[in-house]
C-alpha positions as CSV (number, residue, x, y, z in Angstrom):
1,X,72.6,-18.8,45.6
2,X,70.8,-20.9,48.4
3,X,72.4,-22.6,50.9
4,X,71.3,-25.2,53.3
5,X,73.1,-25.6,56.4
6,X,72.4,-27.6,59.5
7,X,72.7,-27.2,63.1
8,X,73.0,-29.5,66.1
9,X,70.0,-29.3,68.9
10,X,68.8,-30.3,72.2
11,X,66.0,-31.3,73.8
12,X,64.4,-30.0,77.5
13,X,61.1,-30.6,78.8
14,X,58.7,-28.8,81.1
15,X,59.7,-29.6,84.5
16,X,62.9,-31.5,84.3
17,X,64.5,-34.9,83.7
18,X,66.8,-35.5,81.1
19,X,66.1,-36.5,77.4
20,X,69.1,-37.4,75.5
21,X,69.4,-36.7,71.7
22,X,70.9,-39.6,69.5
23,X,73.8,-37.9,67.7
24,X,73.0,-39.7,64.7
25,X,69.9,-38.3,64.3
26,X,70.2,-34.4,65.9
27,X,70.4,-32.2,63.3
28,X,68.1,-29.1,62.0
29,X,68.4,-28.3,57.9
30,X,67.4,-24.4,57.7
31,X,67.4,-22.0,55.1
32,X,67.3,-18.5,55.1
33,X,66.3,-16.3,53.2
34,X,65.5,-12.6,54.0
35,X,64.0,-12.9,57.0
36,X,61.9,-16.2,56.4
37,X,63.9,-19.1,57.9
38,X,62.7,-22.7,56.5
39,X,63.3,-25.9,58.5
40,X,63.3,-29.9,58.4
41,X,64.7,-32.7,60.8
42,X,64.5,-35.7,62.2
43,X,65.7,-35.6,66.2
44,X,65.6,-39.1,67.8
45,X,65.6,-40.0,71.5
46,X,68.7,-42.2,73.2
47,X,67.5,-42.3,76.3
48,X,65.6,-41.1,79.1
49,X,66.0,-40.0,82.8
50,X,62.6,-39.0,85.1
51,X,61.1,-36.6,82.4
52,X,57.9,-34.5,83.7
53,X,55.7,-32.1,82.0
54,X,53.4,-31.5,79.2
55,X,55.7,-30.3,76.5
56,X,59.2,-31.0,75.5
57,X,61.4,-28.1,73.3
58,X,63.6,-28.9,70.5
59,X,66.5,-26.3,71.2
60,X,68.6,-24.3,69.3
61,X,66.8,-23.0,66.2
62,X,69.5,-21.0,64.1
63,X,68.1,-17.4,65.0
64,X,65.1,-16.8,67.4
65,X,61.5,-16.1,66.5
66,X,61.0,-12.6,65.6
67,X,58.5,-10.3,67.7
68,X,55.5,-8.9,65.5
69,X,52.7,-7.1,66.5
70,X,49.5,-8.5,68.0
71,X,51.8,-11.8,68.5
72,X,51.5,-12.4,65.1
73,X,55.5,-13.8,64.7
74,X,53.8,-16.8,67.0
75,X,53.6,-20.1,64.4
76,X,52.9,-23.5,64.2
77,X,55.0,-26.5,63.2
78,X,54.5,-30.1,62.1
79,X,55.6,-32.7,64.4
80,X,55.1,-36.1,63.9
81,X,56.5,-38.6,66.0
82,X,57.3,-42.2,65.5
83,X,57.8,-45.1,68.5
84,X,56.1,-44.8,71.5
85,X,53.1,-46.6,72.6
86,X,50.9,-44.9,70.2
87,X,53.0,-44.5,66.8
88,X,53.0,-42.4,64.2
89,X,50.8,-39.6,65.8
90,X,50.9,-36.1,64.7
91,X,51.3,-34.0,67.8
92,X,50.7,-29.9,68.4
93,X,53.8,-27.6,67.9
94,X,54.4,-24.4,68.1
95,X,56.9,-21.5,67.9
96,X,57.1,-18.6,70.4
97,X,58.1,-15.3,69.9
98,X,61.8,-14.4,71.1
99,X,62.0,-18.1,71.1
100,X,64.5,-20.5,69.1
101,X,63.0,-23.6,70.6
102,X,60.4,-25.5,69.1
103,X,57.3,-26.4,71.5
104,X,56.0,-30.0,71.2
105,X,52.5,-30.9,73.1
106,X,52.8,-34.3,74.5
107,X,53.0,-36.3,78.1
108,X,56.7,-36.3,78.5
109,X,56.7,-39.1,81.3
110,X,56.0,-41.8,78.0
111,X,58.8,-41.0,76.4
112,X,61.6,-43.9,76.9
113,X,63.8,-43.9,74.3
114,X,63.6,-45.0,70.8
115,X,61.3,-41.8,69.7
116,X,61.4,-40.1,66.4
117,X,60.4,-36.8,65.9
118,X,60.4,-35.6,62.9
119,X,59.7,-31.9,62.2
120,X,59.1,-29.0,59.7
121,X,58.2,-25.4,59.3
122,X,58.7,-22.2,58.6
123,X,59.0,-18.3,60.5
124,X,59.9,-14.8,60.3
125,X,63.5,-14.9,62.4
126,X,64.4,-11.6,64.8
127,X,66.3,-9.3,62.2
128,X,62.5,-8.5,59.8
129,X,61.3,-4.8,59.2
């Protein structure tokens, strides 16, 4: 039987500064099966304090990206992103072995409040053979 559960998240960025999470909108639907985890979610910013970097993560994935050899447990996700001075754009995202954060490629010092991201993808999780 499949089951689709959900699980809360937080955001951090490169350098520092604080980017708060609406609570309405800061949720992560997974599924798991085997060792193949499947995700969706929308994750809207409240607010924002003196953000700086190039990247902001998405935190707390329900189980961390597995190691493989070669890197190969590495993936990529779809981010697109609503609000903003430039909206929607699609922006680079990507998963990192060992990791349960999601990377997203963007200049964090725009980000003010009122930003959608909404995300999906799929990866081998830590417990695969």
């Amino acid at each position: 039987r499949d089951v689709i559960k959900t699980k809360g998240v937080t955001l951090s960025t490169e350098f520092g500064g604080t980017l708060t999470v609406d609570t309405t909108a800061d949720l992560v639907a997974y599924e798991r099966q085997g060792n193949i985890v499947t995700f969706t979610g929308r994750i809207d910013i409240l607010s924002s304090s003196s953000p700086t970097g190039n990247y902001l993560n998405i935190d707390g994935l329900p189980f961390s990206v597995g190691n493989a050899t070669d890197r190969a447990g590495n993936a990529a996700v779809n981010v697109v992103m609503f609000g903003g001075a430039v909206s929607p754009v699609v922006l680079p995202a990507i998963l990192l072995e060992s990791s349960s954060s999601i990377r997203i490629y963007t200049d964090v010092t725009l980000l003010s409040g009122g930003e959608s991201f909404y995300i999906s993808g799929s990866y081998l999780s830590t417990n695969f053979s």
